[in-house]
N, C-alpha and C positions, 0 to 999 in steps of 0.2 A: 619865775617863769622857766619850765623845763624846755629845752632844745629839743628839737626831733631828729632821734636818730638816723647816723649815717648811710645804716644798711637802707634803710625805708626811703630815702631822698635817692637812693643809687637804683633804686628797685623801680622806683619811681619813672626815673630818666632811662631806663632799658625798658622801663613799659612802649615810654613814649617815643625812642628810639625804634624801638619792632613796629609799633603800630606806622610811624612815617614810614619805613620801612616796604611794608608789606603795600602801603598806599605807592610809592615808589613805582613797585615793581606788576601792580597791579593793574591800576589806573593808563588812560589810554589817552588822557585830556591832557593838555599843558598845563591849566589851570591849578587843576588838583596835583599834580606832579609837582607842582614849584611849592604848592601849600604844602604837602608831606616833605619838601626837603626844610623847610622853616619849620614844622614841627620837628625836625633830628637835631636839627640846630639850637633849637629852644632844649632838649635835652641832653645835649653836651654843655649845653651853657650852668643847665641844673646841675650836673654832675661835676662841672669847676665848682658853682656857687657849694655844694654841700661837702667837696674836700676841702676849699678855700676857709668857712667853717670848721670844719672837727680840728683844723690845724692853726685856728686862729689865726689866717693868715690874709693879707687882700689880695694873694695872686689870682683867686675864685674869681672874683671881683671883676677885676682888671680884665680879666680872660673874657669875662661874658659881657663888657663890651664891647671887649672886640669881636665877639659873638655875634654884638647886636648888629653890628659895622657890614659886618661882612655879609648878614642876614639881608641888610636894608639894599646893599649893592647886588646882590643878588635877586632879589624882589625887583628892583628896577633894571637891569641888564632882563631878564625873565621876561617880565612884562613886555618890554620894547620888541624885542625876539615875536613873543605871541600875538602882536599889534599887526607886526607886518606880517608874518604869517597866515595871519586871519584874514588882511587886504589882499594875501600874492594869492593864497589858496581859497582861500575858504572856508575854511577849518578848520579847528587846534587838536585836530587825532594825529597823534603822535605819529603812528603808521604810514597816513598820508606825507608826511613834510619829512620822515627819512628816505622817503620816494625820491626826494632828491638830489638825494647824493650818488645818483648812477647817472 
């Protein structure tokens, strides 16, 4: 069983890094803003998981639970934010709820 190389797992995780990315900075919903930050995350986790590999080592590993960890508190801190947001306003457009802060 041949390994898949490093360059194509890194290639991979900056795909999917740009793509959350660009959803990020584009996107106007909460909804999809919190999902494109969990997709950047899922590719830094790939990017431990495929150096952690080529270097035989479990820091990869270990990293991308911690990955997971911080992903899942995020997801929930997120949600709870967009809940009541959604109750105070009305709304999850971004635009609206940094209305705000003035």
């Amino acid at each position: 069983m041949s390994a898949i190389p490093m360059g194509y797992a890194l290639g991979l995780a900056a795909i999917l890094f740009a793509l959350g990315l660009v959803g990020v900075l584009v996107r106007r919903n909460i909804i999809f803003v919190l999902a494109s930050i969990e997709v950047m995350l899922n590719a830094a986790g790939l990017a431990f998981l495929a150096a952690g590999a080529r270097w035989g080592r479990a820091d990869g590993q270990v990293m991308f639970v911690f990955i997971l960890a911080v992903a899942a508190a995020e997801v929930s801190v997120g949600l709870a934010i967009a809940l009541k947001c959604r109750r105070h306003l009305g709304t999850l457009d971004i635009d609206a709820i940094s209305k705000l802060k003035d």
